[in-house]
BALOLUM-823674 format. One record per residue (C-alpha): residue number from 1; z, y, x; residue in three letters. Coordinates in pm, 1 decimal, decimal comma, m for minus. Last residue first. Layout:
BEGIN
NODE NUM Z Y X ALA
...
% end
This chain:
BEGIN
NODE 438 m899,6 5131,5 m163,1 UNK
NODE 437 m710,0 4977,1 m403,9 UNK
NODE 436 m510,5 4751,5 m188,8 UNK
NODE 435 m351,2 5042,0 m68,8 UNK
NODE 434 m209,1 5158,7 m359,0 UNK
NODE 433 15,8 4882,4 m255,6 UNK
NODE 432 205,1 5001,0 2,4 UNK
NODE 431 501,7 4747,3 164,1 UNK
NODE 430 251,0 4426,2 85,2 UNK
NODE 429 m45,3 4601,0 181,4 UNK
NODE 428 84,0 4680,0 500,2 UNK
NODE 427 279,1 4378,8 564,6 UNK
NODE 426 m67,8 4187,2 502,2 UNK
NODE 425 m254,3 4401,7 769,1 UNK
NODE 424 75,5 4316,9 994,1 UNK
NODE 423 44,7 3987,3 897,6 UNK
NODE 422 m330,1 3925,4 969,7 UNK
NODE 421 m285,9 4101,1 1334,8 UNK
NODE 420 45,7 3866,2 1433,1 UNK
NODE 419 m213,5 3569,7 1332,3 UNK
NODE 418 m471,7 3653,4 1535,3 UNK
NODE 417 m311,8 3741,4 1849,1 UNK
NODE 416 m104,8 3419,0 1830,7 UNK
NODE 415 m393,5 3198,6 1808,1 UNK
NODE 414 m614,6 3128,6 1451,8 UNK
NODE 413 m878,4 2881,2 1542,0 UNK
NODE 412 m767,3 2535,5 1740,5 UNK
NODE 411 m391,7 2717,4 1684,2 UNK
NODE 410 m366,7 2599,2 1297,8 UNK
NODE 409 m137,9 2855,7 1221,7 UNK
NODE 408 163,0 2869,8 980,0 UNK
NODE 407 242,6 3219,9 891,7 UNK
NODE 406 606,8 3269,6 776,9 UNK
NODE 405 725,9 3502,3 519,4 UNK
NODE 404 1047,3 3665,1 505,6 UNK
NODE 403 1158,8 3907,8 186,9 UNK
NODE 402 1302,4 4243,6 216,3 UNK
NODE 401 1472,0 4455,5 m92,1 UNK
NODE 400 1625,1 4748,9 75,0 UNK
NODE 399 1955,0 4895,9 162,8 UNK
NODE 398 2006,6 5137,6 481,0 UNK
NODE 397 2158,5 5191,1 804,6 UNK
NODE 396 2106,3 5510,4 980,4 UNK
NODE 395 1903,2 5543,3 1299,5 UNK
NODE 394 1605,8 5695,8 1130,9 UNK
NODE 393 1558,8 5365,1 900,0 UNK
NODE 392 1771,2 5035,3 991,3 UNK
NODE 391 1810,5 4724,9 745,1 UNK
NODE 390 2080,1 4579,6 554,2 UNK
NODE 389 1924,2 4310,5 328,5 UNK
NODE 388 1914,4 4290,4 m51,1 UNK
NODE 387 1648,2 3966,1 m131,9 UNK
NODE 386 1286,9 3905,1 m176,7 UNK
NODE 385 1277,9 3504,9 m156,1 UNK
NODE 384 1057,7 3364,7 110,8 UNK
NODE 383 676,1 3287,6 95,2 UNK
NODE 382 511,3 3061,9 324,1 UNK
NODE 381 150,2 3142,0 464,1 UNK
NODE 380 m85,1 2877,1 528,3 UNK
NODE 379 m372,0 2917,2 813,5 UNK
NODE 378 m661,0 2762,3 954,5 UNK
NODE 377 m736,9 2617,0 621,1 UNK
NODE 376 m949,9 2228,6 615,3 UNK
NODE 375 m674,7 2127,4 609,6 UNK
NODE 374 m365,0 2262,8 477,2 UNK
NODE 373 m110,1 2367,1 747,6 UNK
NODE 372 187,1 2226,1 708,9 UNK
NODE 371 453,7 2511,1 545,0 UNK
NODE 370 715,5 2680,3 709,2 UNK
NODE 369 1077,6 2798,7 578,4 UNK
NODE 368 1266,7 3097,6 485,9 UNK
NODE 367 1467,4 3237,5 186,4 UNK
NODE 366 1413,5 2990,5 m57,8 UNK
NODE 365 1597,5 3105,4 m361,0 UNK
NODE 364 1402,3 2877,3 m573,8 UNK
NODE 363 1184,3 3150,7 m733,8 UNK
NODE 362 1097,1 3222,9 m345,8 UNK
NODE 361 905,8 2893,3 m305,1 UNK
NODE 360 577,9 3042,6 m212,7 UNK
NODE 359 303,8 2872,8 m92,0 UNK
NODE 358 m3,4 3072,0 m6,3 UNK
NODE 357 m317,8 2911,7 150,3 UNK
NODE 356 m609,1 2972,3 323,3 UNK
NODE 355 m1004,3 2934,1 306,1 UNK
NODE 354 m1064,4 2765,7 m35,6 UNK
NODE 353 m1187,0 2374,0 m66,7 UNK
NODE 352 m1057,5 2114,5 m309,0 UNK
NODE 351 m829,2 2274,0 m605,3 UNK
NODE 350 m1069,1 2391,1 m867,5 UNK
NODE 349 m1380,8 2208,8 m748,9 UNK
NODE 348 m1184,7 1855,5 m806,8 UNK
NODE 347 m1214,6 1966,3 m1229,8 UNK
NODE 346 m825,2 2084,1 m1363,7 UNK
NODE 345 m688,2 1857,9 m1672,4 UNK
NODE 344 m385,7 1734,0 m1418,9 UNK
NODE 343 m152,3 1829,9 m1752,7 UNK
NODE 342 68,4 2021,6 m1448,6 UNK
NODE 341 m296,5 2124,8 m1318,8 UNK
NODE 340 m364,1 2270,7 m1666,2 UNK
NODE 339 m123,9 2518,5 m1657,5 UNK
NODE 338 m81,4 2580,8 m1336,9 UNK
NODE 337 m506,9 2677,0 m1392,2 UNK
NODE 336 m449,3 2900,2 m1662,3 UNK
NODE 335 m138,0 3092,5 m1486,5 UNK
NODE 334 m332,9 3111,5 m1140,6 UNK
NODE 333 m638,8 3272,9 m1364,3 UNK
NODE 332 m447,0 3527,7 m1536,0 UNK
NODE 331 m240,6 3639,3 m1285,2 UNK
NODE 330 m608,7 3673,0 m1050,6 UNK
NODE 329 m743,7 3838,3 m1359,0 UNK
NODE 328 m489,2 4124,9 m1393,4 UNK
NODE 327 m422,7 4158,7 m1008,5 UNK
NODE 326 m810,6 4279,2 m986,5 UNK
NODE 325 m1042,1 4034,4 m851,5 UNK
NODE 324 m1280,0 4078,6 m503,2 UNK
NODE 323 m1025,1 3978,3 m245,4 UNK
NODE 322 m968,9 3650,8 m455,9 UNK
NODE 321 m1352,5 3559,3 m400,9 UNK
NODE 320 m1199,9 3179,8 m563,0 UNK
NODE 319 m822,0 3162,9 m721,3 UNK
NODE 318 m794,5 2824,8 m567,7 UNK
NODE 317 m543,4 2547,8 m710,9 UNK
NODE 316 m332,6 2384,8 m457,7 UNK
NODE 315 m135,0 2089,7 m598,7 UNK
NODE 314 146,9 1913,7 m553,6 UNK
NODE 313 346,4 1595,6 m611,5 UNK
NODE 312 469,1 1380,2 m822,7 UNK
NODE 311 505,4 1557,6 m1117,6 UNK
NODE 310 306,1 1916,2 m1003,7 UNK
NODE 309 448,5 2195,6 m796,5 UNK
NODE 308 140,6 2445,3 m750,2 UNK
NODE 307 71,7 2574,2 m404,9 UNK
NODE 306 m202,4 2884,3 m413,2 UNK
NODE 305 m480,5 2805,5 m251,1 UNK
NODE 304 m671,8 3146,1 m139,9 UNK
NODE 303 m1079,0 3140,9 m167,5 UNK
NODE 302 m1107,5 3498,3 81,2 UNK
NODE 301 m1481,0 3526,0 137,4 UNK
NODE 300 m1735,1 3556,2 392,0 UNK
NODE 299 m1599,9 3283,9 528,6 UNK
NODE 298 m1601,1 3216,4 983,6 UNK
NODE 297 m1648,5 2863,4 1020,9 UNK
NODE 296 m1561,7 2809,6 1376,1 UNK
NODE 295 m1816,7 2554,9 1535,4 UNK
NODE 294 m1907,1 2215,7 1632,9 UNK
NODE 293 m1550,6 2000,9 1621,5 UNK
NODE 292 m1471,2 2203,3 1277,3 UNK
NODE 291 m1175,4 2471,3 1285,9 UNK
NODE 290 m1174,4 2696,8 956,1 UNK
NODE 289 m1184,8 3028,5 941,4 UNK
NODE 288 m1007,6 3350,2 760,4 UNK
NODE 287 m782,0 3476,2 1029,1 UNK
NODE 286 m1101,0 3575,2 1273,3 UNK
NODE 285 m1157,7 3819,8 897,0 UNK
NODE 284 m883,8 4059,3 996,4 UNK
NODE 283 m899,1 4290,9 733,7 UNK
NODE 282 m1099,9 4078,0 443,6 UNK
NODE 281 m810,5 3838,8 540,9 UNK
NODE 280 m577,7 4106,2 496,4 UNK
NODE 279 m703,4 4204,1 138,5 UNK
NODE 278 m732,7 3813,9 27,5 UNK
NODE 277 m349,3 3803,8 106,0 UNK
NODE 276 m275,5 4117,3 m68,1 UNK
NODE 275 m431,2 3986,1 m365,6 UNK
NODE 274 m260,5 3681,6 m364,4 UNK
NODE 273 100,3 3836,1 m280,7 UNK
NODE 272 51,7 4125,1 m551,9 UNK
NODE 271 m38,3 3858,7 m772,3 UNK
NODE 270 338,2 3633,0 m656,1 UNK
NODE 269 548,3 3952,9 m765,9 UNK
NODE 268 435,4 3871,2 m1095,6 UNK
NODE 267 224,8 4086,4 m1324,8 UNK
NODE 266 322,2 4089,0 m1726,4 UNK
NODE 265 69,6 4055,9 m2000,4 UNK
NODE 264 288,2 4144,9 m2307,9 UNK
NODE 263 271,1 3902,9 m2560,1 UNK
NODE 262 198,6 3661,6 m2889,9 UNK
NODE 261 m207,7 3784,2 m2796,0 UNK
NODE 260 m226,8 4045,5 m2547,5 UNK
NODE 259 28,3 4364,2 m2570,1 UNK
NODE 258 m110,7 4654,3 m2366,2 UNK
NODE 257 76,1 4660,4 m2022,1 UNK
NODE 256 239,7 5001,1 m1988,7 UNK
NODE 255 569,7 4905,6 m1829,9 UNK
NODE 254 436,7 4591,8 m1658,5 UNK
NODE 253 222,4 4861,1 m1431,3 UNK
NODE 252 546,9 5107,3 m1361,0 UNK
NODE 251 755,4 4768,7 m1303,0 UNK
NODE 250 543,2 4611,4 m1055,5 UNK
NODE 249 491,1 4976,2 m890,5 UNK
NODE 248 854,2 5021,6 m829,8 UNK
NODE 247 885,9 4625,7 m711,5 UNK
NODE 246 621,9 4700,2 m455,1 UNK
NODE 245 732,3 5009,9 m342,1 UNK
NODE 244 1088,8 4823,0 m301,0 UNK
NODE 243 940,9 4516,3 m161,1 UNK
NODE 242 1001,1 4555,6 260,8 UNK
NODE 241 830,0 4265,5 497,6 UNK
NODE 240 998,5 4077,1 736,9 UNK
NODE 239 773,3 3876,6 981,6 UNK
NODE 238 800,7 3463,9 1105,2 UNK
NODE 237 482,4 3359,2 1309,5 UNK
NODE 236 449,1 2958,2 1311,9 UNK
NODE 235 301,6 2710,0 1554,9 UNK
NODE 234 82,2 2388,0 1429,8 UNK
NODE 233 m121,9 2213,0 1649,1 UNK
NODE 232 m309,7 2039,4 1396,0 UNK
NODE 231 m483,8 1664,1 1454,0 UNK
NODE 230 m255,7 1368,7 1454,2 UNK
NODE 229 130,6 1494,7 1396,2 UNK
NODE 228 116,5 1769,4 1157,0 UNK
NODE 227 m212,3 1710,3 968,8 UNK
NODE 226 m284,2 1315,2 1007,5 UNK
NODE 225 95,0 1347,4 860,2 UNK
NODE 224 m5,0 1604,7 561,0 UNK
NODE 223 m324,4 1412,2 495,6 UNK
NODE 222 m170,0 1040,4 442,3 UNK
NODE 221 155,6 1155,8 274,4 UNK
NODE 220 12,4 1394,9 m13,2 UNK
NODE 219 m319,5 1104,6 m36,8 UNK
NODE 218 m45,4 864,0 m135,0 UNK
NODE 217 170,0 1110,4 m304,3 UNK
NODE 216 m121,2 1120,9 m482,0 UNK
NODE 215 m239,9 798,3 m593,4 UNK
NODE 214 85,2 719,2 m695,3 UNK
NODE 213 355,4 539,5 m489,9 UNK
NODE 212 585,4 291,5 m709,6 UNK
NODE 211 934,0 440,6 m758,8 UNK
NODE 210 1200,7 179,2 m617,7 UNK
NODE 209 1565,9 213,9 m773,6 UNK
NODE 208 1842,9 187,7 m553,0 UNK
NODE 207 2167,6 m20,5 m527,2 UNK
NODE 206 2052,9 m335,4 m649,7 UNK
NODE 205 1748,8 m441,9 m384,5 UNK
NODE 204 2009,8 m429,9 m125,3 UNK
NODE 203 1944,3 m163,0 103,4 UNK
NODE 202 2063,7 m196,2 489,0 UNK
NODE 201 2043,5 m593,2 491,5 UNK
NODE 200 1714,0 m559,5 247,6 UNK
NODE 199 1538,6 m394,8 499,9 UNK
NODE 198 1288,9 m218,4 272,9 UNK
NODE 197 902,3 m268,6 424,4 UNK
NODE 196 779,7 m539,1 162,3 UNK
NODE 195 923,3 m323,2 m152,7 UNK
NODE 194 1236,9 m496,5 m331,8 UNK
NODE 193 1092,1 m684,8 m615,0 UNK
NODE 192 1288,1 m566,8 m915,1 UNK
NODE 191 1474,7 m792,4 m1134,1 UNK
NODE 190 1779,1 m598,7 m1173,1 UNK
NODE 189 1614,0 m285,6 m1311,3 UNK
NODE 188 1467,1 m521,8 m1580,0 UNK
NODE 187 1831,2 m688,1 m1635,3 UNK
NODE 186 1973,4 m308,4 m1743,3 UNK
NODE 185 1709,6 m329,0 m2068,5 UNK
NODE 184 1408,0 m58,0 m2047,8 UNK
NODE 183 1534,6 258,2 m2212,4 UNK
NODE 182 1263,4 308,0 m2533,6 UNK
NODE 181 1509,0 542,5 m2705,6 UNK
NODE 180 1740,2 818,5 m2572,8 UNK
NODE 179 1703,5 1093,6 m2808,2 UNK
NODE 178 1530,3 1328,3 m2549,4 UNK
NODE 177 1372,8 1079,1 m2336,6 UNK
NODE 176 1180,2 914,6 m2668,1 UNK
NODE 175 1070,4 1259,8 m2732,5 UNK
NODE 174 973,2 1308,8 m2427,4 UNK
NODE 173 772,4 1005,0 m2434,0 UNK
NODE 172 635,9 1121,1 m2711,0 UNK
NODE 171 523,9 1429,7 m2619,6 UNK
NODE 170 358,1 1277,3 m2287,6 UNK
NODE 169 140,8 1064,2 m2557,4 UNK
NODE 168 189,0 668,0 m2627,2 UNK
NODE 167 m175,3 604,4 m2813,4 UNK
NODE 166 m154,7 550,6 m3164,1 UNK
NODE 165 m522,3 503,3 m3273,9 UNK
NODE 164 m515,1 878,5 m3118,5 UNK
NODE 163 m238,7 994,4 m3017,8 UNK
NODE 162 151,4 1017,0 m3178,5 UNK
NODE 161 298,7 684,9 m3012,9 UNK
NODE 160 565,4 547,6 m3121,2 UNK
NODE 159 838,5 400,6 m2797,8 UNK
NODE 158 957,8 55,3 m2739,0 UNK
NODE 157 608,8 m115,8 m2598,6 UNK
NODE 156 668,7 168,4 m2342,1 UNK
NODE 155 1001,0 60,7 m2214,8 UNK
NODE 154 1148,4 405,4 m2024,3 UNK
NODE 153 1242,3 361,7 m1694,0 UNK
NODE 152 1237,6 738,1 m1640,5 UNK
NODE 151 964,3 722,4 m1331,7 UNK
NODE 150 794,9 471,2 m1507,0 UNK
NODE 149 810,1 655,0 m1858,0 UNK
NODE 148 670,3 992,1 m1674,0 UNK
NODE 147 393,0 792,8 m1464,1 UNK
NODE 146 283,8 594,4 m1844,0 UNK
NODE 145 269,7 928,9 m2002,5 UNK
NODE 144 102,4 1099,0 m1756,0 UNK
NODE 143 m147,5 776,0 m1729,6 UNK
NODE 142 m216,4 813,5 m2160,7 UNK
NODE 141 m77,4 522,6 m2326,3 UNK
NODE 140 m222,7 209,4 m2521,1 UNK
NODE 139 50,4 m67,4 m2467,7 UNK
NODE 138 m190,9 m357,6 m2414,8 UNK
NODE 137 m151,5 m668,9 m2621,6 UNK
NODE 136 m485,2 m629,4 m2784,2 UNK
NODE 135 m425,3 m280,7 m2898,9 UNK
NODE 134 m54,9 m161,8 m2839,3 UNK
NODE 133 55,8 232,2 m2949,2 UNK
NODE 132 319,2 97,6 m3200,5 UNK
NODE 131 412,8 m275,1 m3066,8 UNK
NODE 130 197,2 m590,1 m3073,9 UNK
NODE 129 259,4 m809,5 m3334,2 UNK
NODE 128 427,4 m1123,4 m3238,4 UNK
NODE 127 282,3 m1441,2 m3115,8 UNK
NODE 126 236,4 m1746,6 m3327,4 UNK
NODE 125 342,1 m2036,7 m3117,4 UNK
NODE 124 29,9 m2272,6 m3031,5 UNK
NODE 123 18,9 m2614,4 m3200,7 UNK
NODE 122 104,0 m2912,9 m3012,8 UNK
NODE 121 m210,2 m3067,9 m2849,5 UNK
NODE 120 m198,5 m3433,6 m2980,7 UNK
NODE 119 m299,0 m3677,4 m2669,4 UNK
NODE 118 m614,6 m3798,4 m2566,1 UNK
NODE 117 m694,6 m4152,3 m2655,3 UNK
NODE 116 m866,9 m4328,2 m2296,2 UNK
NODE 115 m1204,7 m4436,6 m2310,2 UNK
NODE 114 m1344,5 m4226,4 m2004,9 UNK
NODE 113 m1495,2 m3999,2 m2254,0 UNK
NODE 112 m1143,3 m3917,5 m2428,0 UNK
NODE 111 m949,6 m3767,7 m2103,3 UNK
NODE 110 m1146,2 m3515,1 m2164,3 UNK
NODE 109 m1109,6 m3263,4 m1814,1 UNK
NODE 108 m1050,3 m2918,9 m1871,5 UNK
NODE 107 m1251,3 m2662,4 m2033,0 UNK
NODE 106 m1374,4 m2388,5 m1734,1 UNK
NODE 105 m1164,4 m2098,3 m1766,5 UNK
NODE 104 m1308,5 m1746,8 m1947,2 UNK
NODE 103 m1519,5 m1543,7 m1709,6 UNK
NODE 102 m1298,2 m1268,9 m1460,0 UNK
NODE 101 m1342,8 m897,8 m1585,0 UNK
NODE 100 m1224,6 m719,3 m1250,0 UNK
NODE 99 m891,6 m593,8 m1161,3 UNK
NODE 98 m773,3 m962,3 m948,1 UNK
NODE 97 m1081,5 m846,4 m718,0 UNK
NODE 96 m1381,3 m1046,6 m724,1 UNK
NODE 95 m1588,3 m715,4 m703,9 UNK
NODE 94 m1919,3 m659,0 m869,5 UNK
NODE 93 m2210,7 m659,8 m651,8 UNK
NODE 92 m2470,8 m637,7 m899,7 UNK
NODE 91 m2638,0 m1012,3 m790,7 UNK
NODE 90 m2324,8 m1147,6 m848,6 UNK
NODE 89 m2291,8 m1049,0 m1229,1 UNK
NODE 88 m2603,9 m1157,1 m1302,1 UNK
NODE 87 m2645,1 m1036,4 m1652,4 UNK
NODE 86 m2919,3 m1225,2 m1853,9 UNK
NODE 85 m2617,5 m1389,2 m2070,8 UNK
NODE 84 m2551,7 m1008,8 m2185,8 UNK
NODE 83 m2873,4 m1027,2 m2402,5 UNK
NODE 82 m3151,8 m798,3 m2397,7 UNK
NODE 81 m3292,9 m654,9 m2651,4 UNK
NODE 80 m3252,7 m280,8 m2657,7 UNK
NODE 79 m3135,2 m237,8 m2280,8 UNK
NODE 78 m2787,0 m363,2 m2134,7 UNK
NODE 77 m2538,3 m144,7 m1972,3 UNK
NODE 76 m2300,4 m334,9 m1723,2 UNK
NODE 75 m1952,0 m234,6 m1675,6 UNK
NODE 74 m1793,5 m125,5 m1335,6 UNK
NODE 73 m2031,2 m174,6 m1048,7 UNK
NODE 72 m1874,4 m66,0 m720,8 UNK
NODE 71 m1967,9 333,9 m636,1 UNK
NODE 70 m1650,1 469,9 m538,7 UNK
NODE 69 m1382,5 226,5 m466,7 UNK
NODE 68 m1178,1 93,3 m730,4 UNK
NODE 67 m832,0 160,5 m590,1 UNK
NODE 66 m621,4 38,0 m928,6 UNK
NODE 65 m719,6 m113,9 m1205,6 UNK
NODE 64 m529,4 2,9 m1573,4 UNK
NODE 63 m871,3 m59,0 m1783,7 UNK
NODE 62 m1026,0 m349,5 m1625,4 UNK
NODE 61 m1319,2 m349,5 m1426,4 UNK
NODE 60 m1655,6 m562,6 m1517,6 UNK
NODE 59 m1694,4 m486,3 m1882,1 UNK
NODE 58 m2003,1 m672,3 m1965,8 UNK
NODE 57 m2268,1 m594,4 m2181,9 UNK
NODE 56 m2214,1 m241,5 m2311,4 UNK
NODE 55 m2539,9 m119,9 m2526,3 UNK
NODE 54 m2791,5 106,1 m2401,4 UNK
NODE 53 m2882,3 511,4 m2299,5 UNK
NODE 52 m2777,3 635,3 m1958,5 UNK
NODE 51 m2577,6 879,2 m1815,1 UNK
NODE 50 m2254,2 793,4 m1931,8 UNK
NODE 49 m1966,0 998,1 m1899,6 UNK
NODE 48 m1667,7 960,5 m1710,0 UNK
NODE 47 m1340,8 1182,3 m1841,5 UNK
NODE 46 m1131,3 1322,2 m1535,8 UNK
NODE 45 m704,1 1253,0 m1508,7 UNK
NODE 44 m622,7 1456,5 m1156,5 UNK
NODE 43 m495,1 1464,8 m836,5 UNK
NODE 42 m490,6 1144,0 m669,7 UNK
NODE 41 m769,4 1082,2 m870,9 UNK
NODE 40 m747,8 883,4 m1262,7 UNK
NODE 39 m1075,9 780,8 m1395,5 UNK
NODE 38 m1112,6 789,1 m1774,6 UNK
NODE 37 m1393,0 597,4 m1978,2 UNK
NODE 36 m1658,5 640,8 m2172,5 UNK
NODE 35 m1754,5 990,8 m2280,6 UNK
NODE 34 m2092,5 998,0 m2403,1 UNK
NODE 33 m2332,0 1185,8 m2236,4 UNK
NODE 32 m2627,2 979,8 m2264,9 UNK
NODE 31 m2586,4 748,3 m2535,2 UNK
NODE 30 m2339,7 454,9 m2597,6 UNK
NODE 29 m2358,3 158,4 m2821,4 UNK
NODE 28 m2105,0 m101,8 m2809,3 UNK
NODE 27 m2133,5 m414,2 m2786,8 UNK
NODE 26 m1827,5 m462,0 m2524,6 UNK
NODE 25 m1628,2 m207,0 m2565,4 UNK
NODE 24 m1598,5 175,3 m2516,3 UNK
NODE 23 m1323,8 467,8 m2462,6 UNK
NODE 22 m1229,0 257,9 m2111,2 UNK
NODE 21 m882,8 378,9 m1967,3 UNK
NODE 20 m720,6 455,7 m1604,1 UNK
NODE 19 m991,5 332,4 m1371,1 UNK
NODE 18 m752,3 402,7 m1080,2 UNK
NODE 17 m971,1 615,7 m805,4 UNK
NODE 16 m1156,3 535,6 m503,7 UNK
NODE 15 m1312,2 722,6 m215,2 UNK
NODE 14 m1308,2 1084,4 m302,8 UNK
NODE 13 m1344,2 1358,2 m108,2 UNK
NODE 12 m1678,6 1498,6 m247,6 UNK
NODE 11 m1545,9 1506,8 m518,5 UNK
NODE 10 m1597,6 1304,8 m902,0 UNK
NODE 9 m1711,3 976,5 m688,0 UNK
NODE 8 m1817,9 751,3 m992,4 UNK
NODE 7 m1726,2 405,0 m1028,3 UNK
NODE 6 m2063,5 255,5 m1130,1 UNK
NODE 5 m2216,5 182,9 m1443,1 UNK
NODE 4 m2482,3 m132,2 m1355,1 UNK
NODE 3 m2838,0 m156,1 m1534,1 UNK
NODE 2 m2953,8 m471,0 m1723,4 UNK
NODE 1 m3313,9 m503,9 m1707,5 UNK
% end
């Protein structure tokens, strides 16, 4: 009998995804394991494989639909024999929604059988070719690559692709941005629909330019204000740590790095951060929890989300058992998976879960600030710029390097005590290193 592909939940978070591009048609042959489509998350681009055996009957979804909830019937898989007209398409309970498949129009009325001449049908216009990267009409692009030309304005049809059977590629859509091609005509910007909650009499639809929400700054918006206003009571702790031992021993270590590959493996100041983090959790392990309505979860481990700043968005990749990993594989790791969450190629069990977070925004000169708490963390710690301050030692003023970081607390599990203990450990890891190694 005909079995039903269904929209797959690839976390344990999700609840529906954009079903970004089908690798099959109808009649054709898939085995298990088969790639056959590509769901796009909030957070990332994931390739669907099939775990059956059969033939594609029916392509229920559309390539390009949006909020297909987790577990509706997508395509139909038909066994050696059997015929697509044996699909019931109700009794699967596919949706009606304007994404889905719909069957071709019912032929109107002949005029002819109730004896009356039916008029000459003018022939139909020939249509033009589609463009480079088209197939059927469709401009075949990968979602980055349609998000970047969206966000640029860029006319898709207008620009080559360079993938596979011509498929529009982020390369060439920077390519396109670099030598100004593809721009979508000035009357397109004109004709926007002006989004249902815009007060037109404060912004006419002409003087801005309306981004459509993606799936993540959805899910970015939805969880950070059920965060801060709904279900964390937030407080921060502010300290100022010193970096000169830590700069000296950056630069001793970087000095002797063995050359890997097309270069020298260099540590960041951001490693020492992540390991020093995992160190004080290990130190003051009531800092290392999360808040459930049952219980305090209490980890035996220090999984530390480190913020990632993504296209439209971010991200918080987890360097996993981070208190067990020496600085070399924890750089290597975060710089692998920034990587590949700026391509949004990471899996959901790279970036959903951990313990506690570290964003750190000191490359941007960022001095201070405070971060919402990331549930299900009890605690996110923001990272200041390291920076020449005047500071007092024996009664006599002195230069040093000192940098500001801010502990954000959820205060259902980590109070004030807790917190002021975790950044002192972490202030004296940060301000001695070799510490870390014992």
């Amino acid at each position: 009998m005909p079995t039903p592909i269904l929209m797959p939940a690839l976390s344990p978070t999700m609840e529906e995804g954009t079903l970004a591009k089908w690798n099959v048609k109808e009649g054709d042959s898939v085995s298990s394991g088969d790639v056959i489509a590509e769901i796009e998350t909030d957070k990332a681009t994931m390739e669907v494989e099939a775990i059956d055996e059969g033939v594609v009957g029916k392509i229920l979804i559309n390539a390009g639909t949006e909020n297909v909830k987790v577990n509706v019937p997508i395509a139909v898989l038909l066994e050696d024999g059997e015929s697509a007209d044996a699909i019931d398409v109700g009794a699967l309970g596919a949706p009606t929604t304007p994404g889905a498949a719909q069957p071709a129009e019912a032929p109107a009325p002949n005029p002819a059988a109730n004896g009356a001449a039916e008029p000459a049908k003018p022939a139909p216009a020939p249509t033009a070719a589609p463009a480079a990267g088209a197939a059927g009409g469709r401009i075949m692009a990968s979602p980055l690559a349609r998000r970047m030309a969206e966000q640029a304005g860029l006319d898709l049809s207008a620009v080559a692709g360079s993938g596979p059977r011509g498929r529009v590629v982020k390369r060439d859509v920077e390519k396109a941005l670099k030598e100004g091609t593809g721009k979508a005509a000035p009357a397109a910007a004109q004709a926007q629909i002006a989004p249902a909650s815009v007060d037109a009499r404060l912004y006419p639809p002409e003087s801005y330019e309306a981004v459509k929400l993606d799936g993540m700054r959805k899910v970015i918006a939805k969880r950070l204000t059920q965060s801060f206003n709904q279900e964390v009571p937030h407080f921060p702790l502010n300290i100022d740590i010193e970096l000169d031992n830590l700069l000296a021993a950056r630069a001793r270590i970087n000095a002797t790095s063995p050359k890997e590959g097309d270069g020298v493996f260099k540590l960041s100041v951001n490693d020492f951060i992540i390991k020093a983090s995992a160190m004080a959790l290990k130190a003051v392990p009531a800092a290392n929890a999360t808040f459930t309505d049952e219980a305090i979860l209490l980890h035996k481990h220090a999984d530390i989300g480190v913020a990632v700043a993504i296209d439209g968005g971010l991200i918080t990749p987890i360097v996993w058992k981070a208190e067990e990993k020496g600085l070399k594989q924890i750089s290597a790791e975060i710089k692998d998976m920034a990587s590949r969450a700026r391509s949004r190629k990471l899996k959901p069990e790279e970036y959903q879960g951990g313990t506690f977070s570290v964003s750190n925004l000191g490359m941007f000169g960022i001095t201070s600030f405070a971060s919402i708490v990331n549930q299900p963390h009890g605690a996110i710690m923001s990272v200041g710029a390291g920076e020449q301050r005047v500071v007092v030692k024996g009664g006599n003023m002195e230069i040093a390097t000192v940098m500001t970081v801010t502990l954000t607390c959820d205060h259902r599990v980590v109070d004030g005590a807790v917190g002021a203990e975790f950044l002192r450990a972490f202030k004296a890891f940060i301000e001695e290193p070799a510490a870390m190694l014992l």
